[in-house]
C-alpha positions in Angstrom: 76.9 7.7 0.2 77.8 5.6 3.5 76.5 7.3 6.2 78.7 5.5 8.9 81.3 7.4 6.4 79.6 10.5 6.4 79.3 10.2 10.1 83.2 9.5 10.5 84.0 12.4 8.4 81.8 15.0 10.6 83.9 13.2 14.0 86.6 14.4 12.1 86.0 17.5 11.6 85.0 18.1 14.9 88.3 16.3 16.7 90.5 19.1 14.8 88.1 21.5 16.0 87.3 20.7 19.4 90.7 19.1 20.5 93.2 21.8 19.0 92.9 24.1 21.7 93.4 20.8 23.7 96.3 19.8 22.3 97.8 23.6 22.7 97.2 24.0 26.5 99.1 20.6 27.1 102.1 21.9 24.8 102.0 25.1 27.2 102.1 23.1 30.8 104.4 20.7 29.5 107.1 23.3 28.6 106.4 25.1 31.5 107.4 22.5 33.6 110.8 22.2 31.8 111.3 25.4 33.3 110.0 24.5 36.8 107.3 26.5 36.4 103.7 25.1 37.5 102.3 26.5 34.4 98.6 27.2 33.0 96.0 24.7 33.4 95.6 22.7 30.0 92.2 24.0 29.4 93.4 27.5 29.3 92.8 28.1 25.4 89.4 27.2 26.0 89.1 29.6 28.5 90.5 32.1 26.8 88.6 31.7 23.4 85.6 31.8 25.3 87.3 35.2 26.6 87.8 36.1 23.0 84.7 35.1 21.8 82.5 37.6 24.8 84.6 40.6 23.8 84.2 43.3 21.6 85.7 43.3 18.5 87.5 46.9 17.4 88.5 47.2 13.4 91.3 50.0 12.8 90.1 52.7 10.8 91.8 52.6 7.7 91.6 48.9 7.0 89.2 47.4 4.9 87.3 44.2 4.6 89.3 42.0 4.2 90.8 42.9 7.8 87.3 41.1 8.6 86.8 38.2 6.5 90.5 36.9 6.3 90.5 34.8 10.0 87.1 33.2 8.1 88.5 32.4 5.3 91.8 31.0 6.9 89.3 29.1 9.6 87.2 27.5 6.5 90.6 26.6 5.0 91.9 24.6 8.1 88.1 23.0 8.4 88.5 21.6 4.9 92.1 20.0 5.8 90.5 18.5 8.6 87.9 16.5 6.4 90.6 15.5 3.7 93.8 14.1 5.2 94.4 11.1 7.8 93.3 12.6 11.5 91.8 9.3 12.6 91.4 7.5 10.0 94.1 5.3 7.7 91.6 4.8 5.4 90.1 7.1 3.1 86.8 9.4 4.0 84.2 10.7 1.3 86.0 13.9 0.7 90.0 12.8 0.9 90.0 12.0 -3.0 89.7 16.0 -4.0 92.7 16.4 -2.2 95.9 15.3 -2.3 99.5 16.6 -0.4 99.5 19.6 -2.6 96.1 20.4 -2.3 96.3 20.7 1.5 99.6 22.9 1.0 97.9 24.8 -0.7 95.2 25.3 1.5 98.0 26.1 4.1 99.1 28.3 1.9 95.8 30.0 1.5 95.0 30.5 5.0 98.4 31.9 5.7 98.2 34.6 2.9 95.1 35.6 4.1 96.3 36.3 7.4 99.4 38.1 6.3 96.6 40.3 3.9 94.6 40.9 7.2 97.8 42.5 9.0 99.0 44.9 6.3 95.6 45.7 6.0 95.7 46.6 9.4 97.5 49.7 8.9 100.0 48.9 11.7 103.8 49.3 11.3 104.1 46.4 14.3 101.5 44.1 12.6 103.3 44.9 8.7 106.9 44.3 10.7 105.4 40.6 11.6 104.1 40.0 8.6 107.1 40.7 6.7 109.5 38.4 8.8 107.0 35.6 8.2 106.9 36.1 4.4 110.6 36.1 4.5 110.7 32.4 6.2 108.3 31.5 4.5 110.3 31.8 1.2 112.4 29.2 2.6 110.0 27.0 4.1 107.6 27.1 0.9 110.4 25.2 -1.3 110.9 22.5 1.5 107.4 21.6 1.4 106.7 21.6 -2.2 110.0 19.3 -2.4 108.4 16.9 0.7 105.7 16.1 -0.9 107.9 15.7 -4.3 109.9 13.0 -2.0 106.4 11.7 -0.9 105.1 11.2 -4.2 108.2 9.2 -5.6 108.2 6.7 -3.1 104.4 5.8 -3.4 103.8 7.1 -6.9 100.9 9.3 -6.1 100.4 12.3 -3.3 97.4 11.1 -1.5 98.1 10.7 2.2 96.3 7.7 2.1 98.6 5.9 0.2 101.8 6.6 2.0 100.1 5.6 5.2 99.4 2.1 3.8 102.5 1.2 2.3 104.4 2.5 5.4 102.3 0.6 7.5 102.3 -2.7 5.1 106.3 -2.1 4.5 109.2 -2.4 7.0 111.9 -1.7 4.6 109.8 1.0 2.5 109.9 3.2 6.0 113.3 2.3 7.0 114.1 3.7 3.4 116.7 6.3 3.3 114.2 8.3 1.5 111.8 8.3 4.1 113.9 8.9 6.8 115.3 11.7 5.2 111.9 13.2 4.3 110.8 12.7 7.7 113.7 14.3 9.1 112.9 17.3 6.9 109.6 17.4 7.8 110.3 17.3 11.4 112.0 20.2 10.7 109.8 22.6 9.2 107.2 21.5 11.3 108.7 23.1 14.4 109.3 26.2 12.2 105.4 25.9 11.4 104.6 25.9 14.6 106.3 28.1 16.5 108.8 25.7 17.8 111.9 27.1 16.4 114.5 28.1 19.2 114.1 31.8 18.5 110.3 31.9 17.9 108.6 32.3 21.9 104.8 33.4 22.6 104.8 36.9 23.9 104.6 41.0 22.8 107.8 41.8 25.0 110.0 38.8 22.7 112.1 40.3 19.3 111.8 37.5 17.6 108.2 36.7 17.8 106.4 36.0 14.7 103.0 34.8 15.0 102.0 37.4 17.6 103.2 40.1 15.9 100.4 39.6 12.5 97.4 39.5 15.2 98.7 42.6 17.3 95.8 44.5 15.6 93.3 42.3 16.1 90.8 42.0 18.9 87.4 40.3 20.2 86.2 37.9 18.1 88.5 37.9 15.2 91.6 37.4 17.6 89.9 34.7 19.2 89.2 33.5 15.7 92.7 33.9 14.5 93.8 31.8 17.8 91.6 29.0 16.9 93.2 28.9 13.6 96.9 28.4 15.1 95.9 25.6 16.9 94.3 24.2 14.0 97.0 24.3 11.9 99.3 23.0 15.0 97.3 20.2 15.6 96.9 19.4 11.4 100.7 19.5 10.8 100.8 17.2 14.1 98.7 14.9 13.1 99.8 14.3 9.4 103.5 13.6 10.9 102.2 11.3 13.4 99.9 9.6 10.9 101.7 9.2 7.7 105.3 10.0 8.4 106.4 9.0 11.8 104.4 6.5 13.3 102.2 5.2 10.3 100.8 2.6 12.8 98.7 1.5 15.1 95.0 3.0 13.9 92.1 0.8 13.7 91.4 -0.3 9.7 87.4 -1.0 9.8 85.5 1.9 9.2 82.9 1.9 11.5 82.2 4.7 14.3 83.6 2.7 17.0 86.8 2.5 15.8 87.0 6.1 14.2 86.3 7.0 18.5 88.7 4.7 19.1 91.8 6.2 16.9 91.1 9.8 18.5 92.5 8.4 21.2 95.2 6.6 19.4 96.3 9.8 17.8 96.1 11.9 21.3 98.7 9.2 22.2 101.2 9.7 19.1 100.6 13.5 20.1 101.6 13.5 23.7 104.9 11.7 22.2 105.3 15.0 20.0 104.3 17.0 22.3 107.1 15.5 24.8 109.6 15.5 22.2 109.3 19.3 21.4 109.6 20.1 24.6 112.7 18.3 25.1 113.8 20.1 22.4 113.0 23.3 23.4 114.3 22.7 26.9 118.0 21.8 25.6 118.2 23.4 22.2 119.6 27.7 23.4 117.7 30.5 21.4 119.8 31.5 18.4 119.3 35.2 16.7 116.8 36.2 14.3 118.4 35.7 11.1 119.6 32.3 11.9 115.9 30.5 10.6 116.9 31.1 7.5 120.3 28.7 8.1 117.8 26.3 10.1 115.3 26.0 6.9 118.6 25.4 4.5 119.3 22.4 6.4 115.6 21.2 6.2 115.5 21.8 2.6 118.9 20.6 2.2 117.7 16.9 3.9 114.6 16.9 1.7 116.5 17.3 -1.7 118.9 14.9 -0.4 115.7 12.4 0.3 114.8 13.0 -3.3 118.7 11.9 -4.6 118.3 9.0 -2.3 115.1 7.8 -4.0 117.0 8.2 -7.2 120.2 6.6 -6.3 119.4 3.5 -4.0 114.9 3.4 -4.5 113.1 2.1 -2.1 113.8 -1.3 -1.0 
């Protein structure tokens, strides 16, 4: 096997690992000074997993093992995405053919299961309570994915990421296709719902509607810091896969040589300061709704996604 591809893969790997927490600290100063606030310093996570990391770690009483091994098995989960799809590369590395879209959903899929697994477990009513609203979401969110990807795979014939980054990149009118624009926007939208973005969702234990929070309120020590490291994993995956193959399909280096794999991180930290700015925006002007208003905002994501797939059907792709 290439080891200048072996070598790009293992860059990879470690730019999901090593910049997430990065990417998280800038989201956090960035929305704090939409609210004039001078806000955290962007290396905070760091800080604070290395907090994490020093700290005892406490285990309630009646949970079991799988209260322990779930944050692993979620953080293996997100290090397998991270050597599959395009990060900073729009060319395919050893391991992205034994993965497709679905695949990585499912992974997603897997590492979030666990997690919800590892707070019943717990034994906490607060922990089951967050849990439970995420599983409720999720219901809605699940079906906008698998129907993304459906939308994906029509226009390019095949789910690997790969693909759809090519003929975006290769074809002006296949990305100014009403398909992909609708796909995109549908995207878009359950990626803030994925993220924490949604206008109800904020970081905190005092806020009602927190969700993410609520599944780690048992947790401590290692396995929170753990846990933390796997939500800005997944934040800077779902980030990077819009950037990259849906949004802004251009602009990476082709040859596959180390040089230009160092080269695309800092391509892609670009494309990511443009998300970054634009969620904040959104976040700044968009007022918090109530609780059981997600469920109206993941309609209208679903809704644009199926309409993508009538598009496809109705006009093709030019």
């Amino acid at each position: 096997m290439d080891p200048t591809r072996q070598a790009i893969n293992v860059l990879q790997a470690a730019t999901v690992l090593l910049l997430s927490p990065l990417l998280a600290g800038i989201s956090a100063r960035v929305k704090a000074w939409t609210e004039s606030r001078a806000g955290p310093s962007i290396f905070q996570p760091y800080f604070d997993l290395a907090k994490y990391l020093r700290k005892e770690t406490m285990v309630p009483e009646a949970s079991s093992r799988t209260f322990v091994l779930a944050p692993f098995v979620a953080f293996g989960s997100y290090l397998l995405i991270s050597v599959v799809v395009p990060i900073i590369t729009p060319y395919p590395i050893p391991y992205a053919s034994t993965v497709d879209f679905l695949g990585g959903g499912l992974l997603f899929g897997l590492a979030g299961a666990v997690t919800l697994l590892a707070a019943l477990d717990s034994g906490s009513n607060y922990a089951a309570l967050g849990a439970s609203r995420t599983v409720s979401f999720a219901a809605f969110g699940e079906p906008t994915l698998i129907v993304v990807f459906f939308a994906v795979a029509v226009i390019t014939g095949t789910n690997n990421p790969y693909v759809t980054n090519n003929l975006l990149t290769s074809s002006t009118s296949a990305y100014l296709s009403a398909t992909h624009l609708l796909v995109t926007g549908a995207f878009f939208l359950l990626l803030l719902a994925e993220i924490g973005r949604l206008p109800v969702e904020s970081a905190g234990l005092m806020e009602f509607g927190m969700l993410e929070d609520g599944r780690l309120y048992e947790h401590s020590g290692r396995l929170l810091g753990i846990l933390r490291w796997n939500g800005w994993m997944k934040q800077f995956l779902l980030c990077s896969v819009f950037v990259n193959v849906f949004a802004v399909p251009w602009g990476m280096f082709s040859q596959p040589t180390l040089l230009g794999a160092v080269g695309n991180i800092g391509i892609l930290l670009l494309k990511l300061l443009l998300l970054v700015g634009v969620l904040a925006l959104i976040e700044a002007t968009v007022a918090k709704v109530r609780l059981f208003k997600i469920r109206d905002f993941l309609a209208l994501s679903f809704s644009l996604a199926i309409l993508s797939v009538f598009a496809f059907a109705i006009l093709g792709v030019p």
